[in-house]
N, C-alpha and C positions, 0 to 999 in steps of 0.2 A: 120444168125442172130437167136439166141435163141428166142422159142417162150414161153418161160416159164418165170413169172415172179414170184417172192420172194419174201413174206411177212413178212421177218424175221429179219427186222432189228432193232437193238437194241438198238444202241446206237448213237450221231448224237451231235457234240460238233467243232466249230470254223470250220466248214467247211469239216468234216470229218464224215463219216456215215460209221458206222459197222453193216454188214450182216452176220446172221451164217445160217450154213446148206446151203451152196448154192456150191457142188462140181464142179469137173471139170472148176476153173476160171480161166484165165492163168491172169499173171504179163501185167498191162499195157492197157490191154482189157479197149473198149468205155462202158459206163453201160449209162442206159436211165432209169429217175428215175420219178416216178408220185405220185405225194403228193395227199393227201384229199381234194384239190379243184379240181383236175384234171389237174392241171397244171404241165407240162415236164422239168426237170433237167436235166443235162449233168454231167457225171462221169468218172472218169477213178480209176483202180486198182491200188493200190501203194504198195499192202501186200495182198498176198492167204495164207492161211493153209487149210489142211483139214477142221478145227472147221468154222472158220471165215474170209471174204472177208473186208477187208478195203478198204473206195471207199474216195476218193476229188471231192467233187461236185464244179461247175467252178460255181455254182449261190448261193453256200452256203446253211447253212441247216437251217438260222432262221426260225422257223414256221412250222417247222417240225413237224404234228402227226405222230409217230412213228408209230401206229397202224393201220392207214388209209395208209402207203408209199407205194407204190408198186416197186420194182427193177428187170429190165430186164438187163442180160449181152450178148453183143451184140457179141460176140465171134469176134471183129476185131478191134484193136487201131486204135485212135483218128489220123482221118485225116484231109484235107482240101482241096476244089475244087481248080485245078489252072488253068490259063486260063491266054492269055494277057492282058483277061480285067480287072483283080487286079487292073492296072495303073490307078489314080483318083481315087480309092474309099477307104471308111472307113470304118474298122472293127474294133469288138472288142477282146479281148484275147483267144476267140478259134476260131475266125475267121467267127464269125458271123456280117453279115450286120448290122454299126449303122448311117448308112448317109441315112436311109429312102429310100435306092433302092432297088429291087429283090437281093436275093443270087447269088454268080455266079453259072451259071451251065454250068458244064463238068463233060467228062467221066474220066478224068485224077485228081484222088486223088492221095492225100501221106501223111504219117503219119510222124506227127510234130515229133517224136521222130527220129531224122536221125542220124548217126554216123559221126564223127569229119573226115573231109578228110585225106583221104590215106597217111602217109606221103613218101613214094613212089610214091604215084601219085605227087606232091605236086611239083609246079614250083615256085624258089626263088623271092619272091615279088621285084619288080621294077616300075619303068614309075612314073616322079614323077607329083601328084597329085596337081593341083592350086588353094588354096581355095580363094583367095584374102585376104587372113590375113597376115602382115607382117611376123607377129613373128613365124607363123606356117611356114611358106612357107620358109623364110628365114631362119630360125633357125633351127627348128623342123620339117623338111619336111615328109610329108605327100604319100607313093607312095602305088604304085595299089598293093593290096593284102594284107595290113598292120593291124594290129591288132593297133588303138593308142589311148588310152581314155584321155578323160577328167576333172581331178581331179578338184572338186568343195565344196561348200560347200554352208549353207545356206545363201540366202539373195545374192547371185553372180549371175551374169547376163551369167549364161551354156546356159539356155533355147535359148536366144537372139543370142550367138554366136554357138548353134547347127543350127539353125535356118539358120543364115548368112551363113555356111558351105554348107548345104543343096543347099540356091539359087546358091552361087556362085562355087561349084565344078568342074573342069572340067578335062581331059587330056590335055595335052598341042601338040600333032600332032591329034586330031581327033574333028573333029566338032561337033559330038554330045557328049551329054553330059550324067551326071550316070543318070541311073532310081535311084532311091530312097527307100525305106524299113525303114519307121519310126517308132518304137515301142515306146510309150508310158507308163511307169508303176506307178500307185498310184499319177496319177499329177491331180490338182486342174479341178475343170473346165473351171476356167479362164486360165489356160496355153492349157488346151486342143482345146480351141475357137481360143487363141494366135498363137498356129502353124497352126490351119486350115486355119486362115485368113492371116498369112503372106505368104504360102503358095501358095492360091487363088490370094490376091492381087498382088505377084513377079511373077505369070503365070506359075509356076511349079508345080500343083497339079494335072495336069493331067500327069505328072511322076513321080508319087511318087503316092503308095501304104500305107497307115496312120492305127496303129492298134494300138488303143486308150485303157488303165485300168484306170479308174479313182479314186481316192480316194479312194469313197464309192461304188467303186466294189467290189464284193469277193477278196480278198488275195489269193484264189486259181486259182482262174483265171490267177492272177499275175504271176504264174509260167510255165504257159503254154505259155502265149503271146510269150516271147524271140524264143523259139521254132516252137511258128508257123511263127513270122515273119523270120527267118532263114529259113525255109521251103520254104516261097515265093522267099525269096532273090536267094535261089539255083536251084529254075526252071528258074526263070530269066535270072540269072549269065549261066547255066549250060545246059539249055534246050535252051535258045532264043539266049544268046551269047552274052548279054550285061554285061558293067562294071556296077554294082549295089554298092553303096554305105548303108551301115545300120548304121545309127544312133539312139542308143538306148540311151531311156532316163527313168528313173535313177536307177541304177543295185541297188542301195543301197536301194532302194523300195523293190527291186527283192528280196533282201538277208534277208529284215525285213519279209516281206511273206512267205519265207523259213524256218527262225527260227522259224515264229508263228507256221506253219504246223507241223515243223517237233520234238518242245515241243508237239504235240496236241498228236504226235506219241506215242510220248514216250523216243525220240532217247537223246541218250547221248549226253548233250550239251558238248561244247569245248570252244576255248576264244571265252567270253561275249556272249554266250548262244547260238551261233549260232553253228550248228551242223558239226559235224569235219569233213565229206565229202561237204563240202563249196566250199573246193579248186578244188575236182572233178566236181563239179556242175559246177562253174563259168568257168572252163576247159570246159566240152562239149559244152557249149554254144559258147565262143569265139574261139577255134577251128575249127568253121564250118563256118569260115571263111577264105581265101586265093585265091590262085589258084589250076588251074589241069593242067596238062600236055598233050599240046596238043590242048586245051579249052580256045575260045578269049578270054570267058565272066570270071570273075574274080567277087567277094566280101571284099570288103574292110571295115574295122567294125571303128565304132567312139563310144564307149559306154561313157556316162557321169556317175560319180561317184559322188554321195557328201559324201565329207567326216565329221561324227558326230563331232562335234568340234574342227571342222579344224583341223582334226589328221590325218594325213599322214600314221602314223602305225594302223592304225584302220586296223580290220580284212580285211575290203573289198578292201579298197584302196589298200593294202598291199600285200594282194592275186593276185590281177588283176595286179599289178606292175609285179607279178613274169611270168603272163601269156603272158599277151602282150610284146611289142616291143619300149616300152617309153610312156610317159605321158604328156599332157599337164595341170600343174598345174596355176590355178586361186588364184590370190592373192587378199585377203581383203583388205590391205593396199593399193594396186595400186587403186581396188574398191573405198574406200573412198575419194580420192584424184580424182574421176571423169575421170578416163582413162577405156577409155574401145577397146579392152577387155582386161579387167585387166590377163593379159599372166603372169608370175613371172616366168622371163627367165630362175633363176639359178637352180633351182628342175628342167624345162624342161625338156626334151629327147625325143630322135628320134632314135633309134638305128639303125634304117634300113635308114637313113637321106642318107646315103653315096653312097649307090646303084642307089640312084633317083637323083642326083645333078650331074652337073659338065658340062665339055664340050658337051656332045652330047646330053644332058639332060635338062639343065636348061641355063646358062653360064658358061666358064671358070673358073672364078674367086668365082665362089661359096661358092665352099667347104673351101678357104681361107679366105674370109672374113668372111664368118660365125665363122671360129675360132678366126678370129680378136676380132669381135664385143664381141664374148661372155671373152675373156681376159683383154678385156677394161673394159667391164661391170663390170668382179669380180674384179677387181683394184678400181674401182670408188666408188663399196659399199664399201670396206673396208675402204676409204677416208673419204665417208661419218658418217662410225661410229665412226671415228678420231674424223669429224669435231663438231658430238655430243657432244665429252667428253674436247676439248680445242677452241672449238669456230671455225667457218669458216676464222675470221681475221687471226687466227695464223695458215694457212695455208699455204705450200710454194704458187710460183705461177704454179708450174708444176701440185699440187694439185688440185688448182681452175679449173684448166681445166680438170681435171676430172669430177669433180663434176657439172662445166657447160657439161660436157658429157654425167652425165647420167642423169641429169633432159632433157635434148635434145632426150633424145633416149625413155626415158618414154614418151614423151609428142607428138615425132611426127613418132617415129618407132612404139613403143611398139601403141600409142593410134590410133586410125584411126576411120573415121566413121562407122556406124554401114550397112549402104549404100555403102559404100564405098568398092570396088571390085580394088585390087590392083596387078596388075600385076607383076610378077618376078622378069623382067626387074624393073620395078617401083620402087618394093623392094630394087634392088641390089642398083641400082645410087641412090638411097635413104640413102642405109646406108656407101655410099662413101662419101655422104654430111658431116657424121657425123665422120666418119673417118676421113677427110682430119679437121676436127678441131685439130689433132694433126700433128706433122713435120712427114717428110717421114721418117725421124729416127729412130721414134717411133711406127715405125711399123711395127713390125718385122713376122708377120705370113702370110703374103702376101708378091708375087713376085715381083721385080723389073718391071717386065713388068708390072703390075697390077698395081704397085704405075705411070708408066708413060703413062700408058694409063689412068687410073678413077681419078687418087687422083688430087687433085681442085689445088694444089698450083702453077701447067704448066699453067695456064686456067686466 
């Protein structure tokens, strides 16, 4: 640690302070900064030159007398104590105590800036994940190692159904269950109260590790949290050898704190101002998620997106599509009509769906009925927008029974309680119910043994 501090800074604008004359600083370096009250800031390097050091204070620079600042560089990046006792406690986005208990202490740091796994080391995700959500589980399955976000938007109930994911996750051959790694970015403080206590109240908060930004935190802080909570998640996963589940919430915070920053920079905006290594950013982070080879413990990433005006092709949403392994998109129209969780099956995906289902994995009849249901479903909306344009009467009767199809599969597939923890099994013969509302004829993506063992019309 440098013992030399620098009185040389100059400039200090949206969370960004420039030092000149301060040689020898490497890229990335922790800087320790003391203002004119005496009070300590947290820094890191984002830009060296000979001339000038550009620092991101993680507590922002309001109040800054330039003349009175004092800057030490600490000649070692930003790290953070790990320990098993993470589990139960709450931090904030570099990983400082905000639940009012001691810091942890340990000899074992590591620096939040880790590199995306090996893909040589990299074991192909499998094992499929149980969240008790129909539509995820059955449809869009979920398995250990999987990169799958959550496309949302404003006024949608993510929070609620990250939340429900959290209590109810589990493997389906091992009794315990994921540790947890919840990051938090720019949410209210009533959503922050919201997860602490549903948390506490469902008895899961002593597994699970909570690293809260709030609103009216620094935005640079914002950009460190993903990384530190990724940091924890891979001692976990990697050191202790548990499956760790991370659920981040909401990357689209993450990405508006990026662009403020990285305008403050100077950097060449790209589409809609956000700066055109966006796609590498949102990459390192979700990358540092999977498996190793050879390595019980595994991370499995759930990021929530919301997308600005329900745009699908918005930078962020659209990027993360490319990164991850499928999406599960939230529908405002299912919203308003009172289903929750409003799932909107037909954008879904699961690309890694196929690895984690089937006979030795979930049941036989899985992966066929899933194809069933989602062929019915596209058949039925397009009935329905029939019945828009010449009335539901003047529809055949082969029609109506679609359209009693898919208001059935909205209302007791797709909706379920918010409590409500549904098993696989529960799922499947669930959606056999809704199946066998049409003849065995008419269904053609499923096996003959499948129609004579599940389908209702033997029964």
């Amino acid at each position: 640690m440098s013992a030399i501090e620098y009185r040389t800074a100059c400039y200090a604008q949206g969370g960004l302070l420039l030092v000149r004359d301060a040689p020898r600083v490497a890229f990335g370096d922790r800087v320790l900064i003391r203002d004119h009250r005496d009070n300590k800031r947290n820094g890191q390097v984002i830009r060296s030159t000979r001339e000038e050091v550009l620092i991101q204070v993680f507590e922002g620079t309001g109040d800054l007398d330039l003349e009175s600042t004092w800057v030490r560089f600490l000649d070692q990046p930003l790290e953070i104590p790990l320990s098993p006792e993470l589990l139960g406690r709450v931090f904030n986005g570099i990983g400082e105590p905000r639940d009012g208990r001691p810091p942890i202490v340990s000899s074992l740091r590591r620096n939040i800036n880790s590199a995306a796994i090996n893909p040589a080391a990299r074991t192909y995700p499998r094992e499929f994940i149980q969240t008790g959500v129909s539509t995820i589980d059955g449809l869009n399955s979920l398995v250990r190692g999987q990169k799958l976000p959550i496309f949302s938007a404003s006024g949608l109930p993510h929070n609620r159904l990250a939340a429900q994911i959290v209590r109810q996750a589990r493997l389906m051959d091992e009794e315990s269950g994921f540790s947890i790694v919840f990051a938090a970015m720019g949410v209210s403080y009533a959503d922050a109260r919201f997860f602490e206590e549903e948390f506490s109240d469902s008895g899961v908060l002593g597994n699970v590790v909570m690293y809260i930004n709030l609103a009216d935190d620094s935005p640079v802080e914002r950009l460190a949290l993903p990384r530190v909570a990724l940091t924890a998640a891979e001692y976990l996963a990697f050191d202790l050898d548990r499956h760790v589940l991370v659920v981040m919430t909401d990357m689209t915070n993450y990405a508006e704190a990026l662009r403020e920053v990285s305008t403050a920079k100077g950097d060449v905006p790209s589409r809609k101002g956000y700066p055109g290594y966006l796609y590498s950013d949102l990459a390192e982070i979700y990358e540092r998620s999977g498996r190793i080879r050879d390595r019980h413990g595994s991370i499995t990433l759930v990021p929530v997106v919301s997308m600005p005006s329900d745009d699908i092709t918005h930078p962020i949403p659209d990027l993360t599509g490319y990164i991850t392994e499928g999406q599960i998109v939230l529908s405002r129209e299912l919203h308003n009509q009172g289903i929750y969780p409003p799932v909107h099956i037909s954008p879904s995906l699961s690309r890694l769906m196929k690895d984690g289902i089937g006979k030795d994995d979930t049941r036989e009849d899985h992966p066929r009925v899933s194809s069933q249901l989602y062929a019915l479903y596209a058949r039925a909306q397009e009935t329905r927008n029939l019945a828009s344009i010449i009335g539901a009467n003047e529809l055949s009767e082969r029609d109506r029974r679609y359209l009693r199809f898919a208001d059935a599969f909205d209302s007791r597939f797709v909706g379920q309680g918010e409590d409500e923890d549904r098993s696989i099994i529960e799922t499947l013969n669930l959606a056999w119910e809704l199946l066998s509302m049409f003849p065995k004829e008419a269904l053609t993506r499923v096996s003959e043994t499948d129609l004579a063992k599940y389908h209702h019309s033997g029964r």
